[in-house]
Backbone as JSON, one array per atom type, in Angstrom:
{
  "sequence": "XXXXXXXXXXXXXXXXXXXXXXXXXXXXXXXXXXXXXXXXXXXXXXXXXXXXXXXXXXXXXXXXXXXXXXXXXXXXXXXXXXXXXXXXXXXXXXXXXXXXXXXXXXXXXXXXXXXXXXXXXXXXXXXXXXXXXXXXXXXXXXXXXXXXXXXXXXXX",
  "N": [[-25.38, -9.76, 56.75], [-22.79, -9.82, 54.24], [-22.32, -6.85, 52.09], [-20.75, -7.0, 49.97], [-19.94, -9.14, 48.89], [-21.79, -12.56, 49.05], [-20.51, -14.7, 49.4], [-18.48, -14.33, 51.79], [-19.8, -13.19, 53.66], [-21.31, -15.8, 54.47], [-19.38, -17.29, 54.79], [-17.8, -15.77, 56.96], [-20.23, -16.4, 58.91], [-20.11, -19.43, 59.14], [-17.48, -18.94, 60.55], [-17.88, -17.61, 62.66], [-19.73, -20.01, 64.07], [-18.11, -22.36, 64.13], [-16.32, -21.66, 65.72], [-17.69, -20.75, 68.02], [-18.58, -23.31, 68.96], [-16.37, -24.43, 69.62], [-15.18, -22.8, 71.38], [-16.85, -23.29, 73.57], [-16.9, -26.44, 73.54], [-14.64, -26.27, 74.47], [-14.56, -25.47, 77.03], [-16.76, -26.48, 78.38], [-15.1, -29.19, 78.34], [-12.92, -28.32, 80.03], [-14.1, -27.59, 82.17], [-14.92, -29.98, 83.18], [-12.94, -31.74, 83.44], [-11.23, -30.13, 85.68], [-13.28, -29.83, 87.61], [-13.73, -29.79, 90.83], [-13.74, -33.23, 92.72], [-17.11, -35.07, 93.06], [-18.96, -34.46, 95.64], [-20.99, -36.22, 97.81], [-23.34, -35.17, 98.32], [-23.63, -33.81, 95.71], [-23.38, -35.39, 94.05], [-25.65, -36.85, 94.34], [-27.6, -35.43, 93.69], [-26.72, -34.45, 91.05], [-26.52, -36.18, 88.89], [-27.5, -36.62, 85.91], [-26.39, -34.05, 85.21], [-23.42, -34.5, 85.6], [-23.43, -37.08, 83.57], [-23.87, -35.5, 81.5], [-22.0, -34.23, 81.0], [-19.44, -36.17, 81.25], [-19.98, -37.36, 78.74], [-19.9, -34.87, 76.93], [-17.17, -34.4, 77.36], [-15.8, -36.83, 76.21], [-13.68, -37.73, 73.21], [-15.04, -38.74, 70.53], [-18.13, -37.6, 71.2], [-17.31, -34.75, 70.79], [-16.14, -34.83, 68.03], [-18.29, -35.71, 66.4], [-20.28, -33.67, 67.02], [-18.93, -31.45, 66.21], [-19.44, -32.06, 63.18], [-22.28, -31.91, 63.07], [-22.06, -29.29, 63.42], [-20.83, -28.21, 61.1], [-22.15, -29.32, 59.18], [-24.89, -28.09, 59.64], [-23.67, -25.34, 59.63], [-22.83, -25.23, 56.76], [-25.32, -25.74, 55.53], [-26.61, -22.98, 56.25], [-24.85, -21.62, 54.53], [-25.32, -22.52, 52.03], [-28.27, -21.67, 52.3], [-28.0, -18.89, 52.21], [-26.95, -18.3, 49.87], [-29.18, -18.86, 47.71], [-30.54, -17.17, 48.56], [-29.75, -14.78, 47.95], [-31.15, -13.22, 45.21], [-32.63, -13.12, 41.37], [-32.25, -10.17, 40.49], [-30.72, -9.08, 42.24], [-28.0, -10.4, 41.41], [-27.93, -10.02, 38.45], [-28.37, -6.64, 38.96], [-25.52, -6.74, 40.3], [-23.33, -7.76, 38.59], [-24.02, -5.95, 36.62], [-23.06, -3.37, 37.64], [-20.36, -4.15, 38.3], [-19.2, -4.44, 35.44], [-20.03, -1.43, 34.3], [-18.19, -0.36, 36.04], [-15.59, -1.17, 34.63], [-16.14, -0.51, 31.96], [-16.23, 2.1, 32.54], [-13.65, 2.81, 33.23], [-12.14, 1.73, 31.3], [-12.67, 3.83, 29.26], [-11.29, 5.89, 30.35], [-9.06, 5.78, 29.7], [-8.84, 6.6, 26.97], [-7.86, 9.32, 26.59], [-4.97, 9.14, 26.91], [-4.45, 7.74, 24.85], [-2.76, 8.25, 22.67], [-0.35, 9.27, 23.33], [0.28, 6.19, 24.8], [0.93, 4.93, 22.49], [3.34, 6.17, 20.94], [5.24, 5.78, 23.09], [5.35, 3.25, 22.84], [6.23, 2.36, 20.47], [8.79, 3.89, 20.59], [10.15, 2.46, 22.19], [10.03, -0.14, 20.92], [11.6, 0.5, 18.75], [13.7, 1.23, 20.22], [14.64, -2.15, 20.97], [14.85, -3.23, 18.61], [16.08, -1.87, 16.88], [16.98, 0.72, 14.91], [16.61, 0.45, 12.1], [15.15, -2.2, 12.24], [12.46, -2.53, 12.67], [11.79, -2.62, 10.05], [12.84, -5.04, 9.27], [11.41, -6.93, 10.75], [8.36, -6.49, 9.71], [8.95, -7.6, 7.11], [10.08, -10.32, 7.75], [7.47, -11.3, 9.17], [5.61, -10.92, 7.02], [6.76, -12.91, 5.01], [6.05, -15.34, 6.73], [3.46, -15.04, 6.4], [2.68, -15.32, 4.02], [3.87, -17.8, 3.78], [2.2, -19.47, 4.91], [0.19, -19.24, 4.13], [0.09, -19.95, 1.66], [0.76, -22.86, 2.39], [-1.94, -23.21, 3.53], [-3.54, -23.07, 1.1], [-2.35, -24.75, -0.42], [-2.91, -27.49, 0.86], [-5.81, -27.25, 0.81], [-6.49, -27.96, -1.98], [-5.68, -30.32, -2.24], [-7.22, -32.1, -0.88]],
  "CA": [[-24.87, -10.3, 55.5], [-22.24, -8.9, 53.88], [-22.46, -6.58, 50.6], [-20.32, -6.79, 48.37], [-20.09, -10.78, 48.45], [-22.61, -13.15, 50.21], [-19.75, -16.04, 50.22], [-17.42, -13.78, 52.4], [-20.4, -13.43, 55.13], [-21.01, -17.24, 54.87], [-17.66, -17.97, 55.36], [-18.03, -14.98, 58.58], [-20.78, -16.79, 59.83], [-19.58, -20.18, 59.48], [-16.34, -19.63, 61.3], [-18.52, -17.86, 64.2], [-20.69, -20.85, 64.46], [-17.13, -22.72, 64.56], [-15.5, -20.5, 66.74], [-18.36, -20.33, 69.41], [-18.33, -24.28, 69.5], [-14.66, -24.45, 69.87], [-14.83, -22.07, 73.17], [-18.12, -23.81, 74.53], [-16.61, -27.68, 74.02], [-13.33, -26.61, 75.45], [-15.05, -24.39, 78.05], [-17.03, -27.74, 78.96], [-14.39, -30.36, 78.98], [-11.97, -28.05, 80.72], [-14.84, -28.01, 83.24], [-15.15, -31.54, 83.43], [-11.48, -32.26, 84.05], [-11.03, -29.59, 86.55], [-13.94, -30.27, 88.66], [-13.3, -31.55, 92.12], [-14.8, -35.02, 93.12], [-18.26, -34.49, 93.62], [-19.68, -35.06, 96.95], [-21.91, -37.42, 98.07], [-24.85, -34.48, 98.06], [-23.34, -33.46, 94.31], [-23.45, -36.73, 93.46], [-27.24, -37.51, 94.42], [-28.17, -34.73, 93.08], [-26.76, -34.02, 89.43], [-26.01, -37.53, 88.22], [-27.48, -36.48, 84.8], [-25.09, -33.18, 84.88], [-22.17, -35.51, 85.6], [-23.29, -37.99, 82.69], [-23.74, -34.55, 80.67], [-20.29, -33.65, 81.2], [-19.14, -37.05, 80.45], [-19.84, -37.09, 76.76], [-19.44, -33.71, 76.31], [-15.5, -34.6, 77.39], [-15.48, -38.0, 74.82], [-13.56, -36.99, 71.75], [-16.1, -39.2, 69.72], [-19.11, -37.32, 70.83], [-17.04, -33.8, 69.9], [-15.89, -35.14, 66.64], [-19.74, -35.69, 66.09], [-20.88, -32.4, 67.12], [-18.39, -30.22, 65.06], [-19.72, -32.6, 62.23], [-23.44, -31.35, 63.34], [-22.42, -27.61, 63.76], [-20.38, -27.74, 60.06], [-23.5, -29.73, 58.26], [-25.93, -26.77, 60.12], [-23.11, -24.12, 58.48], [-23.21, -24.85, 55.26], [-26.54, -25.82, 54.97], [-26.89, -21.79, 56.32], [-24.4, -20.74, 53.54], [-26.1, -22.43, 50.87], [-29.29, -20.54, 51.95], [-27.41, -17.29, 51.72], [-26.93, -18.28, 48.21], [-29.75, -19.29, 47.2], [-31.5, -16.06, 49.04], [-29.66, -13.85, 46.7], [-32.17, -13.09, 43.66], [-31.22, -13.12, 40.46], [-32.18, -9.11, 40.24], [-29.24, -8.76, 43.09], [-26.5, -10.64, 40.83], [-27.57, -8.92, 38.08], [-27.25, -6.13, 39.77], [-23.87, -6.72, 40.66], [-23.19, -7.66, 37.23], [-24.19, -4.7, 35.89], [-22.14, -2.43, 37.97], [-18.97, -4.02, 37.27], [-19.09, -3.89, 33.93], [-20.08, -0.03, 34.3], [-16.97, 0.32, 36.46], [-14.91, -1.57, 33.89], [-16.45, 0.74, 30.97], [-15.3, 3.81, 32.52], [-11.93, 2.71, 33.48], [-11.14, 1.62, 29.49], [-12.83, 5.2, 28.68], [-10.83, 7.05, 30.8], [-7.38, 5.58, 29.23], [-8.73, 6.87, 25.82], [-7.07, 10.48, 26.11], [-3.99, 8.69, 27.19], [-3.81, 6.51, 23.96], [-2.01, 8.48, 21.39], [0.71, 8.87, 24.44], [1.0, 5.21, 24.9], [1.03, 4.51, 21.36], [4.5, 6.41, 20.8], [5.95, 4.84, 24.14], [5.06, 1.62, 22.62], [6.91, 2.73, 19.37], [10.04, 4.11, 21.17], [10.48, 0.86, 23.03], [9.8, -1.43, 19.25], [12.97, 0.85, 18.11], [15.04, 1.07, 21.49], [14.54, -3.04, 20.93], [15.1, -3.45, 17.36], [17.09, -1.04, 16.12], [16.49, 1.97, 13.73], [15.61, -0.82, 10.62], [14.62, -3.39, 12.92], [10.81, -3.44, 12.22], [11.52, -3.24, 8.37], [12.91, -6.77, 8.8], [10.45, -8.02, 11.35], [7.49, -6.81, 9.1], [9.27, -8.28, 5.87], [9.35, -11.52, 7.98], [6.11, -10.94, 9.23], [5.16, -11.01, 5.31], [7.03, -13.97, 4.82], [5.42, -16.12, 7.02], [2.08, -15.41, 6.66], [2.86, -15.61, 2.71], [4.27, -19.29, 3.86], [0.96, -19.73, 5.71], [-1.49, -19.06, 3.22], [-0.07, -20.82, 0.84], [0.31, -23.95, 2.82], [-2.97, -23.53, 3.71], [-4.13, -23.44, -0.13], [-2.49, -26.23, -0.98], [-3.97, -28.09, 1.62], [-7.17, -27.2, -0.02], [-6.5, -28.04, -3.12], [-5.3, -31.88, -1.8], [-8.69, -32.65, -0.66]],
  "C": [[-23.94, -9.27, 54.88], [-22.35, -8.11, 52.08], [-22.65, -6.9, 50.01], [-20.3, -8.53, 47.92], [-20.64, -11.63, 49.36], [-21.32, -14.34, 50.52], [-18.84, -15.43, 51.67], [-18.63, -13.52, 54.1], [-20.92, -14.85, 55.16], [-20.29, -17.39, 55.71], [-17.79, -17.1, 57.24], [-18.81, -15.72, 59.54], [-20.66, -18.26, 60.08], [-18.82, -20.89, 60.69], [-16.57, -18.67, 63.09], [-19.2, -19.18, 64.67], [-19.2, -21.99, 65.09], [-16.25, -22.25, 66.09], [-16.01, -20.89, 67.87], [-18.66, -22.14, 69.92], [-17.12, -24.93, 70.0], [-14.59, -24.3, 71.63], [-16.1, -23.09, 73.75], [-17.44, -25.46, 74.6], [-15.53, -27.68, 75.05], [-13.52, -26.37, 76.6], [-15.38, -25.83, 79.05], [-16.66, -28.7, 79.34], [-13.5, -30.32, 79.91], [-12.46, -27.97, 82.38], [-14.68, -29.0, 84.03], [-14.02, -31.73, 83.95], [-11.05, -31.41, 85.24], [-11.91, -29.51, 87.78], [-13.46, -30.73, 89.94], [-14.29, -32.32, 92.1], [-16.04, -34.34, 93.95], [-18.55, -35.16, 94.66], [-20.6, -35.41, 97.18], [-23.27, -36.24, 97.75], [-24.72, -34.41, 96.73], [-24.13, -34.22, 93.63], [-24.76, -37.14, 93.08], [-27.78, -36.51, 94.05], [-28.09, -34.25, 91.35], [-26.11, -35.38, 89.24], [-25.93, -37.44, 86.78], [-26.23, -35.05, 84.31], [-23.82, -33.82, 84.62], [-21.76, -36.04, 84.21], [-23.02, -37.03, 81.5], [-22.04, -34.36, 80.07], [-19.01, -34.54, 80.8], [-18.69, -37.09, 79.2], [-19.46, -36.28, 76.63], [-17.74, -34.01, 76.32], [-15.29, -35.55, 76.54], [-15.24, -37.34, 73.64], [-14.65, -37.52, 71.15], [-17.33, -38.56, 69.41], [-18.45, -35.7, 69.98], [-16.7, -33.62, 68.63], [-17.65, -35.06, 66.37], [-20.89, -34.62, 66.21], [-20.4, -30.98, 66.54], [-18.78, -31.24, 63.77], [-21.24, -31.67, 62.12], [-23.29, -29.89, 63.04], [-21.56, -27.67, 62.37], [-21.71, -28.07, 59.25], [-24.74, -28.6, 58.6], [-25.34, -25.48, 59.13], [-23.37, -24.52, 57.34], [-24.51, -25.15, 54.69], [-27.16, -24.3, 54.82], [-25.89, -21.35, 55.38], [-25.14, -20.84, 52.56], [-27.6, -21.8, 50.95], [-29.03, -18.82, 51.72], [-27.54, -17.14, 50.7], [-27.91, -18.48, 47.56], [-30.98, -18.1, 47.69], [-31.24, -15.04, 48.21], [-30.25, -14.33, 45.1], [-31.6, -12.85, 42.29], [-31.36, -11.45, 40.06], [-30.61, -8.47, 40.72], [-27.82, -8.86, 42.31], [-26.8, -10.12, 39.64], [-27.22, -8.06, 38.1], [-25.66, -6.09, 39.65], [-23.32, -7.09, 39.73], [-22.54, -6.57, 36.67], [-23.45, -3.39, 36.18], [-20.99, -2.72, 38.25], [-18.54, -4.27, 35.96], [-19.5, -2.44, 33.82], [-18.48, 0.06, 34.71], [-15.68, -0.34, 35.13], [-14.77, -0.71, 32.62], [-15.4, 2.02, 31.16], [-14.15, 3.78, 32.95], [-11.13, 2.43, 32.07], [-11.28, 3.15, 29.14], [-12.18, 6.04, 29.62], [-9.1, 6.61, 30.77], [-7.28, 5.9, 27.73], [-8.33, 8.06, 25.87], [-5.76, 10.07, 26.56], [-3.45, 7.57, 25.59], [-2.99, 6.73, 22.73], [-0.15, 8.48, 21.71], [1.42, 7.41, 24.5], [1.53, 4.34, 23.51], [2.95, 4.65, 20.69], [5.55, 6.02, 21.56], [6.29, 3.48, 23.64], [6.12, 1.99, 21.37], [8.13, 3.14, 19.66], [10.67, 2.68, 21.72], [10.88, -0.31, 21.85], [11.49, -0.68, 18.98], [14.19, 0.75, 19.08], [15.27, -0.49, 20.96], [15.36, -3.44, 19.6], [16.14, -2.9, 16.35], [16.19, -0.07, 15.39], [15.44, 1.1, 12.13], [15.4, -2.16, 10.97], [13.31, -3.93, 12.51], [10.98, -3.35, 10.73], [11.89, -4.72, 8.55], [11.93, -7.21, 9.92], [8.85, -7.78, 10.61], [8.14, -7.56, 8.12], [8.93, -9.94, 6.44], [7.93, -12.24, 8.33], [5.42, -11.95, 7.83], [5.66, -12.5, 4.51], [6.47, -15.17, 5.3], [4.07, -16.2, 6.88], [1.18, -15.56, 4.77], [2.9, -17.28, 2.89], [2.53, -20.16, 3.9], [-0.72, -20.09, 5.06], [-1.47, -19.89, 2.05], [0.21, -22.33, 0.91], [-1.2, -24.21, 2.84], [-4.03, -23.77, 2.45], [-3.35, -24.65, -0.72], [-2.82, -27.44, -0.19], [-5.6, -28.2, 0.76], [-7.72, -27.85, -1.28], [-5.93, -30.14, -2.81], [-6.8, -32.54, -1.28], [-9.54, -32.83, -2.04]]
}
């Protein structure tokens, strides 16, 4: 099973279970068709091999047996899933949100840095008295805003 995510060894063991019926039907029909004509001893002797070999070559029954070997897979994924406890996905929870933690806390001696970057960039953008007029509008709209929203209030 794998680690870090049980769907990712599902899926692994799935597309072996796929895989290894793939090579075994083709293995079998390529049999079948390449056979020589069995001889009269062959014959009286493996009749049921023959009939074996038969079906196994009918698309119908192989359509019906990669139906069998996918309904077997995922019935074995969903026990994968349902084998992981819920201590496990806690667990695994719990230690990426640790790793998440210490990746914000280790951009806090970097933040007075990006703060002035961010502030060089607002003026490269804006100009020298650029953010006086985008706070003033700022101030304007949220002047607009509030006092829509009180007279709203006052209409009820």
């Amino acid at each position: 099973m794998h680690e870090g995510n049980p769907m990712i060894g599902a899926w692994r063991a799935a597309s072996i279970w796929l895989a290894t019926f793939i090579v075994f039907s083709t293995t079998l029909a390529c049999a079948a068709l390449a056979a020589p004509a069995p001889s009269a001893e062959a014959e009286a002797t493996s009749p049921k091999i023959h009939q074996l070999l038969t079906l196994l070559a009918d698309p119908g029954v192989q359509v019906w047996l990669k139906q069998q070997n996918e309904a077997k897979s995922s019935a074995a994924s969903r026990q994968d899933i349902a084998d992981e406890s819920v201590s496990q996905a806690l667990d695994t929870r719990l230690a990426a949100i640790h790793e998440h933690i210490t990746a914000l806390a280790s951009t806090v001696p970097d933040l007075a840095n990006q703060f002035w970057r961010g502030r060089a960039r607002v003026t490269a953008d804006l100009g020298e008295n650029g953010r006086v007029k985008a706070l003033l509008l700022l101030a304007v709209f949220v002047g607009l805003g509030a006092g829509v929203g009180q007279q709203l209030m006052n209409f009820r």
